[in-house]
VOGU-3710 file (C-alpha; in Angstrom, 3 decimals, decimal comma):
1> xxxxxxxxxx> 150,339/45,777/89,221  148,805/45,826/92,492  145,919/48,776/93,669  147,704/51,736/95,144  144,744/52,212/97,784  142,957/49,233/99,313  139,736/49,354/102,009  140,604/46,149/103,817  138,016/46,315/106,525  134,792/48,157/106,589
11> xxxxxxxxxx> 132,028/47,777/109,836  129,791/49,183/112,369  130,769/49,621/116,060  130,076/50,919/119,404  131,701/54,138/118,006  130,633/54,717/114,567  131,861/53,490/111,334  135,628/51,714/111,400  137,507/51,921/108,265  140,823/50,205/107,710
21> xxxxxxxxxx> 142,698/50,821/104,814  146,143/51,045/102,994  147,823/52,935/100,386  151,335/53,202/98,752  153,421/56,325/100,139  153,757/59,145/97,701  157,554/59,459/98,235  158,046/55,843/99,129  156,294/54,027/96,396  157,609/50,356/97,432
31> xxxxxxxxxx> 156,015/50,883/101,907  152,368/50,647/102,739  150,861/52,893/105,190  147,822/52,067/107,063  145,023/54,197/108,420  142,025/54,007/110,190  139,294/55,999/110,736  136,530/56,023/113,065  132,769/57,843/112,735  134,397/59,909/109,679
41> xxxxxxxxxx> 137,206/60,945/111,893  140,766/60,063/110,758  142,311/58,417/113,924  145,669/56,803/113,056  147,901/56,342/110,388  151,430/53,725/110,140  153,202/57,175/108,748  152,889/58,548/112,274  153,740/56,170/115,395  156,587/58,006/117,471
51> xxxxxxxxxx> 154,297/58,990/119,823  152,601/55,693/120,592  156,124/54,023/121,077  157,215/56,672/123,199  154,787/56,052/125,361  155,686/52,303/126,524  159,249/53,367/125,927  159,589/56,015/128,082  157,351/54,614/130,557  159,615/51,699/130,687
61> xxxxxxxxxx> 162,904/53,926/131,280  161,165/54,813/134,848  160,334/51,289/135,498  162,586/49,696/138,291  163,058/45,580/138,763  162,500/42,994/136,154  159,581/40,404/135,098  157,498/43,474/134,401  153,719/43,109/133,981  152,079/46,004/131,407
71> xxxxxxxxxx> 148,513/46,963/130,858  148,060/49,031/127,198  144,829/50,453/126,920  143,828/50,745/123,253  145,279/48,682/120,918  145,166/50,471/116,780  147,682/49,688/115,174  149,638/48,020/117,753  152,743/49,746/118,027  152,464/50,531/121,471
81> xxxxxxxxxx> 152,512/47,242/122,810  155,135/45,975/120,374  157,344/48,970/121,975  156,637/47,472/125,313  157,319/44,161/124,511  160,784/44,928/123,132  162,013/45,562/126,418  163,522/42,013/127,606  162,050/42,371/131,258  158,828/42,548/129,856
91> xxxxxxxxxx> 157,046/39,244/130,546  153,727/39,792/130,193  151,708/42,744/127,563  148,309/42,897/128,596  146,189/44,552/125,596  142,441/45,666/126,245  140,916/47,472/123,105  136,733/47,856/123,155  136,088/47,365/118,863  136,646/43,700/118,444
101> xxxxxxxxxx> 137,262/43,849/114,791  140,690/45,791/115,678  141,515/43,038/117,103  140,133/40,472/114,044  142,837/42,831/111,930  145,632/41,527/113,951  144,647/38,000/114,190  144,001/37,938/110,558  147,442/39,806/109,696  145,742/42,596/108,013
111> xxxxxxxxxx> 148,604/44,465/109,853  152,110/44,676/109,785  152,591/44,163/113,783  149,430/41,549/113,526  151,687/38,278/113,415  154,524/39,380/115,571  151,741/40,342/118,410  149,332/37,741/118,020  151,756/35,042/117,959  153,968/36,475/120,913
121> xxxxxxxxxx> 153,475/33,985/124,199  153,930/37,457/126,655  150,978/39,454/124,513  147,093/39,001/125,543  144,593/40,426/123,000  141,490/41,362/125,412  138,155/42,498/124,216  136,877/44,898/127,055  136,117/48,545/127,780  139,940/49,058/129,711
131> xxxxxxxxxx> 138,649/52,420/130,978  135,748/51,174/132,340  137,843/47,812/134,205  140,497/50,561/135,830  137,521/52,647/136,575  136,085/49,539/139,004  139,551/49,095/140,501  139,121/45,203/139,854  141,133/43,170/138,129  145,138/42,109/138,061
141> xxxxxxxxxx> 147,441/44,703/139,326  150,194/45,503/136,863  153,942/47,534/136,891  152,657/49,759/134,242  149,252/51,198/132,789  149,610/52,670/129,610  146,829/54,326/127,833  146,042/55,716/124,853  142,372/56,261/124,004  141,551/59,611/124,061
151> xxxxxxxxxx> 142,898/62,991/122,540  143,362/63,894/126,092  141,262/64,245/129,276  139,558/67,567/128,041  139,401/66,083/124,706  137,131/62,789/124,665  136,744/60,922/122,049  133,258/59,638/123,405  131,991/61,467/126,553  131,169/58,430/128,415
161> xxxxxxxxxx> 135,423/58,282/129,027  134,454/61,446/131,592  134,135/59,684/134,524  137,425/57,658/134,119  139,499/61,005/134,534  137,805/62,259/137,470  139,503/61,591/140,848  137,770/58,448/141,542  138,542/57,007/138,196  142,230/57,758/138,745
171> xxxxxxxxxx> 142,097/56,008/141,868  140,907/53,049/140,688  144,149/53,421/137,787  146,209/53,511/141,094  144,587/50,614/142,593  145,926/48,517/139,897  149,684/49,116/140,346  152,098/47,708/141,963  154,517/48,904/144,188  156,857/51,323/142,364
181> xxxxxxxxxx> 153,976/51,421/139,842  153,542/53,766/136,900  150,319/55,275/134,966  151,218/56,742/132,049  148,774/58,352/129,299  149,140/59,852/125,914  147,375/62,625/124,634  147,594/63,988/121,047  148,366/67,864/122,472  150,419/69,219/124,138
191> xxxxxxxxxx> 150,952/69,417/128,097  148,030/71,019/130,076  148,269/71,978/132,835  144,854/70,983/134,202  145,656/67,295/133,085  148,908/67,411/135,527  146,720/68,835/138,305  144,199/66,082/138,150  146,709/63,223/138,365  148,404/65,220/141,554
201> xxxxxxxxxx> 145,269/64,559/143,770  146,008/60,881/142,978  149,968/60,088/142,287  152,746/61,050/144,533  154,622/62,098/141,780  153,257/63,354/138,115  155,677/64,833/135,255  154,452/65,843/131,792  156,804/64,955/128,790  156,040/66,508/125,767
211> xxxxxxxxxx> 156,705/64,549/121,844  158,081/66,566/119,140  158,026/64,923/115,797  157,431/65,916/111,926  153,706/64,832/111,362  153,952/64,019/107,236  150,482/63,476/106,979  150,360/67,151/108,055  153,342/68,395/106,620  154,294/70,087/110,146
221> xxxxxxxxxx> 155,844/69,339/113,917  153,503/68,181/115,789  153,694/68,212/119,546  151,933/65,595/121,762  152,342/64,818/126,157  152,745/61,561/127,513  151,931/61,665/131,805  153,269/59,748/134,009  151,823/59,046/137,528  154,343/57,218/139,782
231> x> 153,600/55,442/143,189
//
């Protein structure tokens, strides 16, 4: 009978020390869920990924036209750009995440989206620091920017990300749209209203959405914002 907990991947980044690692479900004994944590933090789990498909999701809903081009910023456990690339006018998923070896999971199929994304013509696994790229304002413009890296713009994960939420950084996010273009970012709280006010000096238009959804690995409803700045 097989281990019901597994480390699968075990290394030292930019960021700390990255742990990936599955266990059976308590309730469902025959599903895997996998988790990662990051510089003794636990950052994700496979229990708990409403909010990361809501965010290409209902970014897409406001999308207008077809042959859409997406940015994701951060790529964990890859549900957020598998959302995106449901969507049929999708035709290109652009996927910039700064710890190679989350990437190395995917290639290798360590994860259940690994295969589907890696082998997907549309879907670009990029190595890079994403908020550092929209920071410059260089680089391929896009339909959609969706990012989820940090807990939210107050709450950093790393305090070097400071400088991409200041007004200049968001211009250089707004740089890389389109026409009709949309910036949307995640953050694990709910809305603040500081967050909305710094995307107004940038967008034309900014709404908050709020995610309600039973967190199991907290036994509780957990709320979380997706923003979306339009052009």
């Amino acid at each position: 009978m097989p281990p019901a907990f597994e480390e699968l991947d075990y290394c030292h980044t930019v960021l700390g020390e990255l742990v990936l690692r599955r266990r059976r479900s308590l309730t469902l004994t025959d599903i895997w869920v996998y988790e990662v944590k990051l510089a003794g933090r636990f950052l994700m789990s496979s229990l708990n990924t409403d909010s990361e498909q809501q965010l290409a999701t209902r970014a897409l809903l406001l999308a207008q036209g077809s042959n859409l081009r997406v940015l994701v910023g951060g790529l964990g456990l890859g549900y957020t750009a598998a959302a995106a690339l449901s969507d049929p006018r999708v035709v290109q998923v652009d996927v910039i995440e700064l710890l190679p070896p989350v990437i190395g999971w995917h290639r290798r199929g360590l994860l259940p989206l690994g295969d589907a994304l890696s082998r997907d013509p549309r879907c670009n696994l990029i190595e890079g620091d994403c908020l550092q790229e929209l920071l410059s304002g260089n680089g391929p413009n896009y339909d959609l920017i969706l990012v989820d890296i940090d807990d939210s713009p107050i709450h950093l994960l790393d305090e070097s990300h400071a400088a991409f939420y200041t007004t200049a950084g968001l211009t250089g996010v707004r740089s890389r749209l389109l026409p009709h273009g949309i910036f949307a970012l995640w953050t694990s709280l709910p809305a603040e209203p500081e967050v909305t006010e710094r995307l107004r000096l940038v967008f034309p238009k900014v709404t908050a959405e709020e995610v309600s959804f039973d967190n199991p690995l907290l036994d509780a409803n957990e709320v979380n914002a997706i923003y979306f700045g339009s052009i």
